[in-house]
N, C-alpha and C positions, 0 to 999 in steps of 0.2 A: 452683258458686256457693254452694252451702249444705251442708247436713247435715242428715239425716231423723232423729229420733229417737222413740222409744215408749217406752214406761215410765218415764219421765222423773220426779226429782226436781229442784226449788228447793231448792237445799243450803245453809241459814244456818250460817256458820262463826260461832263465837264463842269469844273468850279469857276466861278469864273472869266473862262476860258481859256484856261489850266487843265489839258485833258487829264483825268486820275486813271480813265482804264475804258476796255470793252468788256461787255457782256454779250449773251446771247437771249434771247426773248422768242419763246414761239409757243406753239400746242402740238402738245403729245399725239403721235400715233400708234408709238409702240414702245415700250420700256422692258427691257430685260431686267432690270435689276430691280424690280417691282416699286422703285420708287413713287414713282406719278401713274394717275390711271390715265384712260386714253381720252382726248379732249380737254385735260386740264391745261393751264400753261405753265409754262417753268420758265424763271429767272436765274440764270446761272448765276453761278461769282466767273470774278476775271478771267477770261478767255486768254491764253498765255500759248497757242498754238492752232493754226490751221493749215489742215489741208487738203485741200479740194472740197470733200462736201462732210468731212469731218473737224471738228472743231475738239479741244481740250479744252479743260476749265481749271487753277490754279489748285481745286480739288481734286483733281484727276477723275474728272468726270470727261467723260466722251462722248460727243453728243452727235448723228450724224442728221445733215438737214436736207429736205428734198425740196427740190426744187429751186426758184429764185427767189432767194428774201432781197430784203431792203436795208438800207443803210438810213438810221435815225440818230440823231442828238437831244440827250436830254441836260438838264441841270444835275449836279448833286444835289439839291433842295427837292427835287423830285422825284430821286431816285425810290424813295419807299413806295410811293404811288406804285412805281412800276414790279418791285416786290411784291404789294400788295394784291394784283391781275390788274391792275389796269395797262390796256397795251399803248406804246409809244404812243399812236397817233392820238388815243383819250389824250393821255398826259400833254400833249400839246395845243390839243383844244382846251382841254383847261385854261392853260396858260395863256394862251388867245382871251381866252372869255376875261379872265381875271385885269388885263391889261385895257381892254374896251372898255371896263363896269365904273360906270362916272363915280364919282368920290361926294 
């Protein structure tokens, strides 16, 4: 029926800074629907409903999250990173290191 997740980010994508959408970002604790095993993370698609500690996804995915995530901004230029498993805060250290790195 759903998806357990922990650690959880609200991942604001922006172009930009042209919001396109939220996602959700976290690690599995428990999955009914056998899709992810426990401790992978998952990258939703666009979050199009919340309430309270459940979340929808534009796939009719329902994910429920424990406890307090965080609230993160990425680029669209970034977004595969975050597809990829790297979580928000890598993805913005990146972006830190990338902008420090002399030319």
């Amino acid at each position: 029926m759903n998806t357990v997740i922990k650690d959880w980010c609200l991942v604001e994508v922006n172009d930009g800074g042209c919001l396109i959408g939220f996602v959700l970002w976290g690690i599995v604790v428990d999955d009914s629907s056998i899709r992810y095993l426990v401790n992978d993370y998952v990258c939703t698609s666009r979050i199009t409903k919340i309430y309270q500690q459940l979340i929808t996804t534009s796939s009719n995915s329902i994910y429920q999250v424990l406890g307090k995530g965080n609230h993160v901004c990425i680029e669209y230029e970034d977004f595969e990173l975050l597809r990829n498993g790297f979580n928000p805060k890598q993805i913005n250290e990146l972006r830190e290191l990338a902008t420090k790195r002399p030319h």
